[in-house]
C-alpha positions as semicolon CSV with decimal commas, in nm:
position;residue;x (nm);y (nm);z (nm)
1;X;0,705;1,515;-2,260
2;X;0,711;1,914;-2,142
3;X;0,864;1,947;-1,835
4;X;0,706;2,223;-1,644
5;X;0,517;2,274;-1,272
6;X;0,226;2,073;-1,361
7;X;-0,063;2,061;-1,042
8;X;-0,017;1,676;-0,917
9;X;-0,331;1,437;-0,769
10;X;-0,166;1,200;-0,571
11;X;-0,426;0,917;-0,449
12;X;-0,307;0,668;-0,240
13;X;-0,508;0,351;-0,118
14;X;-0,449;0,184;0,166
15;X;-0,393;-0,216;0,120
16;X;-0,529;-0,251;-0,206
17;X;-0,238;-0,479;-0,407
18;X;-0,277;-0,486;-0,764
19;X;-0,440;-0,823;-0,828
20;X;-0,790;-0,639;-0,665
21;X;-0,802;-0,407;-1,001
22;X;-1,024;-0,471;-1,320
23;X;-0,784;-0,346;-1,543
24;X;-0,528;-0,592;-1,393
25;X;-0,758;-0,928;-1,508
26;X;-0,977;-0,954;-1,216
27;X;-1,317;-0,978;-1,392
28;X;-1,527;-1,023;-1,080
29;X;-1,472;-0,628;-0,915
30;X;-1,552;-0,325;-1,030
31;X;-1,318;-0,025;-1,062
32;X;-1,389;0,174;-1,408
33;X;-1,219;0,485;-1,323
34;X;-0,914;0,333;-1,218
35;X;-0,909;0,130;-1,563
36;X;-0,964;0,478;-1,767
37;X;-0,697;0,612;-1,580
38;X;-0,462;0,318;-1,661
39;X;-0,589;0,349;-2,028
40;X;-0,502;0,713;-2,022
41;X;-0,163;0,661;-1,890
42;X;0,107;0,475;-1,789
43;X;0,108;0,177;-1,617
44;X;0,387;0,022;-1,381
45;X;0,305;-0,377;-1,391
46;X;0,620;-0,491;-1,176
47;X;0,601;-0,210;-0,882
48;X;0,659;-0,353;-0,500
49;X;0,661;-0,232;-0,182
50;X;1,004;-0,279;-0,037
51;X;0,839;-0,353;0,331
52;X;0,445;-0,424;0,272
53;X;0,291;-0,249;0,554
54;X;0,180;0,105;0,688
55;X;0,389;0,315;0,824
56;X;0,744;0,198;0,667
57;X;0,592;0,193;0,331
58;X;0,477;0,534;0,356
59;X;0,832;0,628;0,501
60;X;0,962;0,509;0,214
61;X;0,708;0,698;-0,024
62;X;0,748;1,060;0,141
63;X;1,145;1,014;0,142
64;X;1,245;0,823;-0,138
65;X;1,454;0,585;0,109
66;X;1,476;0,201;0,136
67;X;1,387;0,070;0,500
68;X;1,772;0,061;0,575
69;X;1,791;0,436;0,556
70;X;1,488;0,589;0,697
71;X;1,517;0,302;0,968
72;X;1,192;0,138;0,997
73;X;1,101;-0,223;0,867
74;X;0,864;-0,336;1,141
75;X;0,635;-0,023;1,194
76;X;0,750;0,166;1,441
77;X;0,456;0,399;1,519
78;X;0,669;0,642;1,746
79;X;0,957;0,715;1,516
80;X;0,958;1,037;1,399
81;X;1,060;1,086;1,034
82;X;1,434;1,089;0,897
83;X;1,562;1,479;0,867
84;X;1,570;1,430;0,467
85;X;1,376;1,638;0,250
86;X;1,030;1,505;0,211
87;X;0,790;1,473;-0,134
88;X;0,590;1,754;0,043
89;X;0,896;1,949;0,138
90;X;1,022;1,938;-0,198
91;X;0,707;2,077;-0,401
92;X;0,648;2,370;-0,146
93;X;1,045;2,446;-0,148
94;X;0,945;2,463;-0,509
95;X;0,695;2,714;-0,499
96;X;0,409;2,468;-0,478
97;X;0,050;2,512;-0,258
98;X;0,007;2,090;-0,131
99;X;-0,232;1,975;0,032
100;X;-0,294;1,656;0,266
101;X;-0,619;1,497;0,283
102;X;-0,681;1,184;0,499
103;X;-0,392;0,934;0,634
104;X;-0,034;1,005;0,664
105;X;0,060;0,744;0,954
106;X;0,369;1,007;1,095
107;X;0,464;1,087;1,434
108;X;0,396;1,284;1,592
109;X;0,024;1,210;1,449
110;X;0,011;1,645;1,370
111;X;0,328;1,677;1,154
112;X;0,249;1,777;0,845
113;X;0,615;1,652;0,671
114;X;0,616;1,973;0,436
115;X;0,226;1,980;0,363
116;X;0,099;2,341;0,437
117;X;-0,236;2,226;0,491
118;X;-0,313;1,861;0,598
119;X;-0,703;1,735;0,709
120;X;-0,609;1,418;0,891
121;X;-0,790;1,109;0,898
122;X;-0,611;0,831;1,133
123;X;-0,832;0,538;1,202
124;X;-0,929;0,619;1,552
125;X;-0,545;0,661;1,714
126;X;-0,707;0,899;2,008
127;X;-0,332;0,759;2,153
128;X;-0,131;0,965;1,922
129;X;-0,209;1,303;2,016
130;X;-0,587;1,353;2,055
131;X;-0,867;1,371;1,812
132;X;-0,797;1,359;1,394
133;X;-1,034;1,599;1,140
134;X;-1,272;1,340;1,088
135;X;-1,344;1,272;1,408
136;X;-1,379;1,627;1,504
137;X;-1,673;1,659;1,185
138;X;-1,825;1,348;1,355
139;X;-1,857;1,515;1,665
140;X;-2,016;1,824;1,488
141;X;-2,193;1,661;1,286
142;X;-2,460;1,476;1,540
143;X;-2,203;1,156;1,542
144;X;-2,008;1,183;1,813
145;X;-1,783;0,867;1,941
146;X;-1,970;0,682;1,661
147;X;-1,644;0,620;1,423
148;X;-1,644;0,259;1,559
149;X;-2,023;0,210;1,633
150;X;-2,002;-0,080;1,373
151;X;-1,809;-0,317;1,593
152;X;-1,562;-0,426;1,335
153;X;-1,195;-0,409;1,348
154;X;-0,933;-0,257;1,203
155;X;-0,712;-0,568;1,166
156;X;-1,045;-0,810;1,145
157;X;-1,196;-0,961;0,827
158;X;-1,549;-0,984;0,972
159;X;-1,799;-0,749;0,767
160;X;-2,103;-0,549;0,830
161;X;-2,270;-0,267;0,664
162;X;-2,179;0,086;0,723
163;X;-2,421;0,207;1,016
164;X;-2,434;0,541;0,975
165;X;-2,531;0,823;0,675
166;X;-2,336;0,846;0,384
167;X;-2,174;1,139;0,422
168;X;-2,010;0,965;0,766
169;X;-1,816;0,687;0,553
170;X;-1,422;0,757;0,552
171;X;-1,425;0,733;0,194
172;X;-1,683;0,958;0,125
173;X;-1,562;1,195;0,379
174;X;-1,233;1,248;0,252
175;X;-1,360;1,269;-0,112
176;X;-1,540;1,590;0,037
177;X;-1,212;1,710;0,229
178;X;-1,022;1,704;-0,082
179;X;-1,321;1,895;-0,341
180;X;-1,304;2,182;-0,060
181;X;-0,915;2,159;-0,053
182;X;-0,900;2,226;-0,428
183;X;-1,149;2,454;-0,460
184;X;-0,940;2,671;-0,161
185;X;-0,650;2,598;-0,362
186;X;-0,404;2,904;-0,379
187;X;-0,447;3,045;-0,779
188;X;-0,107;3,164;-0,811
189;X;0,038;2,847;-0,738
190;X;0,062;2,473;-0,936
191;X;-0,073;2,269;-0,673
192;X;0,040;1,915;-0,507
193;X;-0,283;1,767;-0,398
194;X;-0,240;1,440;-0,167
195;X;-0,517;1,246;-0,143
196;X;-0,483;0,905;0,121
197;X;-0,796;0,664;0,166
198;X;-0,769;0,454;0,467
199;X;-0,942;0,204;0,295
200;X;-0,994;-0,059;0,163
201;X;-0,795;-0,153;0,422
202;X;-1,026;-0,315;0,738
203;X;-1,260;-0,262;0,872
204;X;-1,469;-0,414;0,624
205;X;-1,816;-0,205;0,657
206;X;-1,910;-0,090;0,317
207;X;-2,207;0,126;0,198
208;X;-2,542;-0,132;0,132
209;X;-2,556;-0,008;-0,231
210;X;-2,202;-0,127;-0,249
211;X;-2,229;-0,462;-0,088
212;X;-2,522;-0,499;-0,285
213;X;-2,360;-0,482;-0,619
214;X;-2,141;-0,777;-0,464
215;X;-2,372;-0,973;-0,251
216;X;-2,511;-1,243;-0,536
217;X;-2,203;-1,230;-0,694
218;X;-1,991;-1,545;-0,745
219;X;-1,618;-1,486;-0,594
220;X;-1,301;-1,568;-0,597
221;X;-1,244;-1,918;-0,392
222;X;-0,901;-1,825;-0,178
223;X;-0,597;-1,985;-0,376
224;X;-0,373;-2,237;-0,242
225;X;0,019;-2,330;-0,402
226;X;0,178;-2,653;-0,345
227;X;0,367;-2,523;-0,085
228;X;0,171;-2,443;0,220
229;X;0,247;-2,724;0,538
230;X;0,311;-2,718;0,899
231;X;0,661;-2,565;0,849
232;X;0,656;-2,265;1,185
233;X;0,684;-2,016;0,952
234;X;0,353;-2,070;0,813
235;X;0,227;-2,142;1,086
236;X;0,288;-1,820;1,211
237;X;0,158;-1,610;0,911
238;X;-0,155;-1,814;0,875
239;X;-0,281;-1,753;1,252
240;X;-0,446;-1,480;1,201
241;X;-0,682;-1,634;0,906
242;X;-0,733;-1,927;1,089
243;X;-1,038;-1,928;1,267
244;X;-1,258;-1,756;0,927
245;X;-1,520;-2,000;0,782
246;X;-1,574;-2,008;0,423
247;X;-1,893;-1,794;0,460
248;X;-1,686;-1,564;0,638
249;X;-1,380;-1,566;0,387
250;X;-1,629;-1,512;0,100
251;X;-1,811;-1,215;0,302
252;X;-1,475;-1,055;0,350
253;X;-1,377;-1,072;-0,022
254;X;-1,697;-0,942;-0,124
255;X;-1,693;-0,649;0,111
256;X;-1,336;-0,576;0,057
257;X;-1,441;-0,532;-0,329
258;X;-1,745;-0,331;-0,264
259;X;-1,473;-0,095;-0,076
260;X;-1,276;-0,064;-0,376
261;X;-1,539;0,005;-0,592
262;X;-1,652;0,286;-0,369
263;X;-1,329;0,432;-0,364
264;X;-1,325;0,406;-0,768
265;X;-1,626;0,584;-0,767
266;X;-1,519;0,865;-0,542
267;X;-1,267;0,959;-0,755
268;X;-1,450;1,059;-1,047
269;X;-1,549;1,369;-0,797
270;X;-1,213;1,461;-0,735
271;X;-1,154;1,456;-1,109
272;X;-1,506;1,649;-1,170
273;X;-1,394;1,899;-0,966
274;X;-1,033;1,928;-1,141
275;X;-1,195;1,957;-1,436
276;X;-1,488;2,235;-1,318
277;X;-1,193;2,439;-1,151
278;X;-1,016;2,468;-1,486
279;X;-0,677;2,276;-1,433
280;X;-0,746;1,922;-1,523
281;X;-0,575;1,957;-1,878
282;X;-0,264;2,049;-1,670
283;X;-0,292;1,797;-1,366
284;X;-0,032;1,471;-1,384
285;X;-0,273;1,176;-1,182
286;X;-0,106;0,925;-0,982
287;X;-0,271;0,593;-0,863
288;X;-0,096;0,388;-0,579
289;X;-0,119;0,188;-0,245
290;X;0,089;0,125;0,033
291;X;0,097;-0,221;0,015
292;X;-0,161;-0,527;-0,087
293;X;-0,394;-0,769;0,122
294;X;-0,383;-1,127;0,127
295;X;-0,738;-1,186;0,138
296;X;-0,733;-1,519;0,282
297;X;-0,517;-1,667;-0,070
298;X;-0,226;-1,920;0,097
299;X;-0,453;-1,911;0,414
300;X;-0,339;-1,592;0,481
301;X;-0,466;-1,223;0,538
302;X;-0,340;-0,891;0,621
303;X;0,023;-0,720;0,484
304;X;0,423;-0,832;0,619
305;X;0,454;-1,106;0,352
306;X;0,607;-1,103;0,013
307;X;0,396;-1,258;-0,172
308;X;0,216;-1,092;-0,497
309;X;-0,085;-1,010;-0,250
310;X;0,091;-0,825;-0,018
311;X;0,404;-0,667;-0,157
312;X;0,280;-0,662;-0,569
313;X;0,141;-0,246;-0,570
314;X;-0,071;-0,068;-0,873
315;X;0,115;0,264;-0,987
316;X;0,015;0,490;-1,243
317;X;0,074;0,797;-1,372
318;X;-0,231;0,934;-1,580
319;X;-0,339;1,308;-1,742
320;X;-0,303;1,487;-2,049
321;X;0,060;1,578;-1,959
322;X;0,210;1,222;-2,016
323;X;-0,058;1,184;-2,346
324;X;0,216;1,114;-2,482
325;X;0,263;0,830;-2,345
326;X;-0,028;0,694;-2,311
327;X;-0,164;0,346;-2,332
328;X;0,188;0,232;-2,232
329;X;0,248;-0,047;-2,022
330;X;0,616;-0,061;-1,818
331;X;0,729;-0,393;-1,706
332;X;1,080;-0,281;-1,523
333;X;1,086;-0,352;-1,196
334;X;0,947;-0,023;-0,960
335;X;0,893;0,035;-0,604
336;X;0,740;0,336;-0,389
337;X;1,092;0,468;-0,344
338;X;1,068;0,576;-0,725
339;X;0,784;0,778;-0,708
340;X;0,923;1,072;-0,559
341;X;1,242;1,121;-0,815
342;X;1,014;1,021;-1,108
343;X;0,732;1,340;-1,028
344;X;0,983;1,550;-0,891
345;X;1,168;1,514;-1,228
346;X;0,842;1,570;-1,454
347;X;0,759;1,871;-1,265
348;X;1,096;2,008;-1,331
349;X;1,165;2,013;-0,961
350;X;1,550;1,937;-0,844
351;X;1,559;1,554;-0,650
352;X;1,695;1,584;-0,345
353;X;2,049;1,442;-0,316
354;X;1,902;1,164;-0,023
355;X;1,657;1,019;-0,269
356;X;1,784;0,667;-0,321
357;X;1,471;0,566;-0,566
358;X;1,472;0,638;-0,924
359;X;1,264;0,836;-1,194
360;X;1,079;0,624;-1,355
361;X;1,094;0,832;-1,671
362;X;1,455;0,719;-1,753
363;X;1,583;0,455;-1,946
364;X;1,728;0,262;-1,702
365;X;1,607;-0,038;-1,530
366;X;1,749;-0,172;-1,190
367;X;1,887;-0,551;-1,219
368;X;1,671;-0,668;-0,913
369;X;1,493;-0,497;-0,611
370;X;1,551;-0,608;-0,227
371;X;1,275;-0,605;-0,027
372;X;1,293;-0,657;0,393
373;X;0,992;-0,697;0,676
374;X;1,001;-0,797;1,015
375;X;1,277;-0,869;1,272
376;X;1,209;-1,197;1,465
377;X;1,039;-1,496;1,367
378;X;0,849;-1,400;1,111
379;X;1,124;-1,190;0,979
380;X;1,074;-1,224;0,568
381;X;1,334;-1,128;0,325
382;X;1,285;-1,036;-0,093
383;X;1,480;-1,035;-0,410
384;X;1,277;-0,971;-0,727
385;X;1,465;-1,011;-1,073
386;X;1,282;-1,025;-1,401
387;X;1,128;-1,294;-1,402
388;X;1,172;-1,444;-1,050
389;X;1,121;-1,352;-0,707
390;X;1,278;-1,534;-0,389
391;X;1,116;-1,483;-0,024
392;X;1,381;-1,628;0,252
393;X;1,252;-1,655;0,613
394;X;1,589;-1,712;0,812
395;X;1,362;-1,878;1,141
396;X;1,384;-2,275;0,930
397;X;1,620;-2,123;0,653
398;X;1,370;-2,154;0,442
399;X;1,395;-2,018;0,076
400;X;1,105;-1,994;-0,218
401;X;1,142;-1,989;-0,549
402;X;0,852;-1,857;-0,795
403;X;0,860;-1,765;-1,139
404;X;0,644;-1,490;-1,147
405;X;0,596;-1,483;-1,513
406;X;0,409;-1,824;-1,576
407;X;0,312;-1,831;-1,243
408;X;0,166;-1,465;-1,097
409;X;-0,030;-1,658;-0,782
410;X;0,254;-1,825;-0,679
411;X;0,131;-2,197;-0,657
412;X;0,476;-2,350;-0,714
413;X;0,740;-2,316;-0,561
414;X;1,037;-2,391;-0,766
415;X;1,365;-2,376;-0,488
416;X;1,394;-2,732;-0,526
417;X;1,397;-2,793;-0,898
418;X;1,725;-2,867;-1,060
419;X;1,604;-2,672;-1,397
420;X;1,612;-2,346;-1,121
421;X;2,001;-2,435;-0,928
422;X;2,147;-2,132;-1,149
423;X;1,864;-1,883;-1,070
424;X;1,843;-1,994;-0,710
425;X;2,252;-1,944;-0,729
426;X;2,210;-1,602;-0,895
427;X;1,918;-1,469;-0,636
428;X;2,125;-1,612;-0,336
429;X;2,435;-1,400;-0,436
430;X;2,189;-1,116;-0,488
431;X;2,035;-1,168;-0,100
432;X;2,324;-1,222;0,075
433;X;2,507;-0,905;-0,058
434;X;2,159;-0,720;0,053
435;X;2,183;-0,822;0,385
436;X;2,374;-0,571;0,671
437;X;2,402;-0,579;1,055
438;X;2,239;-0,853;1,222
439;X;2,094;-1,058;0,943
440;X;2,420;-1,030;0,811
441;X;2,623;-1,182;1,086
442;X;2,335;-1,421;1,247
443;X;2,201;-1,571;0,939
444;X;2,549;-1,624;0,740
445;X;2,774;-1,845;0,866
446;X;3,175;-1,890;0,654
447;X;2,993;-1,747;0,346
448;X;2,701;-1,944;0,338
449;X;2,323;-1,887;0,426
450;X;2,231;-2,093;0,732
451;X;1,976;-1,938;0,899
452;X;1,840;-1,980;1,212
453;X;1,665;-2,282;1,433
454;X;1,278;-2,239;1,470
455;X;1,143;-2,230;1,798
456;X;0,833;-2,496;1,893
457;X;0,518;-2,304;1,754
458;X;0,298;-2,183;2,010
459;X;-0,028;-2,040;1,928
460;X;-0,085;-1,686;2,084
461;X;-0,397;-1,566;2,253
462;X;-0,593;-1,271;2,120
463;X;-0,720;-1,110;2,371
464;X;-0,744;-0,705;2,213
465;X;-0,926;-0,851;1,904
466;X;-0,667;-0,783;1,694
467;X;-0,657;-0,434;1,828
468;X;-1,024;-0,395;1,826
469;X;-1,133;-0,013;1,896
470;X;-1,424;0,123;2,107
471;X;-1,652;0,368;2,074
472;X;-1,487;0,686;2,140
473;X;-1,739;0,908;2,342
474;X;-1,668;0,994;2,614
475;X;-1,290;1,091;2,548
């Protein structure tokens, strides 16, 4: 492969995890571009995100740091970003024109982190500093205050249609943003365009013409291990699915997929207009998410879990620059930490010395990945190996075993099988050498693992609707 200052397309979903893909095996949704691009390219088919939800992920993504360094693994939506050189930072220090279209999740909510221009598109957070881009085109654009006229929520799996025109839909908006942004592009310059739906991720109001090539479809029925019981860890991470009928469950699936297939769709603009603007041929195309979505499987929904759902991310890297590589399938183990060394290092562009991730264009493979989310009780823990992964939640000192090979949906849990002592043994060392600061000291005792005791599970109201929104006229 030529290394030169290729233009990058960086799209990035929001909670789409790589079991909701065609190309993946999932038969029942739709997403044809996304498969061409996989077919075009190469595909990472082990890549995780090290703390599966917003705002550390993306951290991680834009610095090339693990939670431990850049210092989030809750999501902590006043921290400001680490002083590291950012991806942004690094293609303009390069001589690059980049470009920001929809959500970056920083603060403070106007930082750009390197981009010279960024259109922001936050899901509604008036809180953070006023008014995004999107809402501002609602506003002049005879929909003022309307963002939320729906009713549903951002953290809620109930489903409508979208209410308003086409051209008012988040995904379609941004689509739009981003045509404008590289048709403005500076000509002198190789570009870095960033591209960052905030969906599929909820609410769950899709175009009719996408619900409707859903709606008499048979689903998925939500997929239950041998593991689930009334242990107060699962407790905990099955409250918020637990008041969803079936109807409800199924709605939500089918929505959620008629938002990924709009997305899918979307992009074959963007690409259009690569193409009609004359630098497709020398454009590298990258295809990621943040993190996954349960989806109601292990009566669970949402992100902050490591199971495949949640913490199991697409990533590819597409265009007639890697044709060379095309077709390929890579089954090392990858994360979002990688992503900056590995186009940084096809673009010819020095890595910064802070990146800890690694280009994924090199031979060699990391022995496991750790993986950390939460502090508390529903603090969750990762190692992934080859074939295995273990989740440890120290609140019951409760450890999982799944072999992730034979077993991708994670139905059986294999901690208490003698065939597994030596890989339990193995992953154990591999956690407990991981840990640092508090888990470290709380949750090992004279060099062994003990955890902690679990408190009596009490069910929490929910009064803000999950953080429902309102309409937002007047300001």
């Amino acid at each position: 492969m030529e290394k030169k200052r290729y233009n990058v397309l960086f799209i990035q979903v929001d909670q789409w995890g790589e079991k909701f893909l065609n190309f993946t095996g999932n038969d029942k949704i739709m997403t044809p571009t996304i498969n061409q691009l996989a077919r075009d390219g190469v595909t990472y088919s082990n890549c995780y995100s090290t703390c599966p939800v917003c705002i550390p992920a993306r951290r991680s993504l834009m610095t090339g740091l693990f939670p431990k360094a850049h210092g989030d693994r809750v999501y902590s939506d006043r921290m400001k970003m680490p002083s590291v050189t950012t991806l942004a930072e690094a293609f303009h220090q390069a001589g690059y024109h980049t470009m920001a279209v929809g959500k970056l999740h920083v603060y403070p909510q106007r930082n750009r982190i390197g981009f010279q221009d960024v259109i922001l598109q936050e899901e509604g957070r008036y809180e953070f500093g006023g008014p995004d881009d999107y809402q501002i085109w609602l506003g002049e654009n005879g929909y003022i205050g309307q963002e939320f006229l729906h009713g549903m929520g951002n953290n809620t799996y109930y489903t409508r249609t979208w209410p308003l025109g086409e051209n008012a839909h988040p995904t379609t908006w941004a689509t739009g943003q981003m045509v404008k942004q590289i048709k403005r592009r500076d000509p002198e310059k190789p570009a870095f365009f960033y591209l960052s739906y905030t969906f599929p991720h909820p609410p769950l109001v899709p175009l009719s013409e996408y619900w409707n090539m859903y709606s008499d479809q048979d689903i998925q029925e939500p997929e239950y291990g041998d593991w689930e019981d009334e242990s107060f860890i699962f407790k905990e991470l099955m409250e918020a699915a637990r008041y969803y009928s079936h109807k409800e469950m199924i709605r939500a699936k089918k929505a959620y997929y008629a938002q990924c297939t709009h997305i899918d769709h979307q992009i074959r603009l963007v690409i259009g207009a690569l193409k009609e603007e004359g630098i497709l041929d020398d454009t590298i195309l990258v295809f990621t998410s943040d993190h996954g979505e349960m989806l109601f499987d292990h009566g669970m929904v949402g992100k902050r879990t490591f199971y495949e759902n949640s913490a199991h991310i697409p990533l590819i890297f597409s265009g007639k620059p890697i044709v060379d590589i095309r077709g390929r399938i890579d089954d090392r183990i990858a994360c979002l930490e990688d992503i900056m060394p590995t186009l940084l290092d096809v673009c010819n562009i020095q890595v910064p010395d802070t990146v800890e991730g690694r280009s994924l264009f090199e031979k060699e493979r990391r022995d496991f990945l750790y993986g950390e989310i939460s502090e508390g009780y529903r603090a969750t823990r990762m190692i992934r190996m080859e074939n295995y992964k273990l989740i440890y939640y120290p609140y019951g000192n409760k450890i999982q075993i799944f072999d992730i090979l034979q077993d991708k949906n994670e139905l059986h849990d294999l901690s208490d099988k003698d065939e597994f002592k030596n890989v339990k043994e193995e992953m154990l060392i591999r956690l407990c050498s991981s840990l640092y600061g508090k888990d470290r000291d709380e949750w090992i005792k004279n060099g062994k693992l003990v955890g902690l005791e679990t408190p009596d599970y009490k069910e929490r109201g929910d009064y803000t609707l999950s953080n429902q929104r309102g309409l937002h006229w007047p300001i």
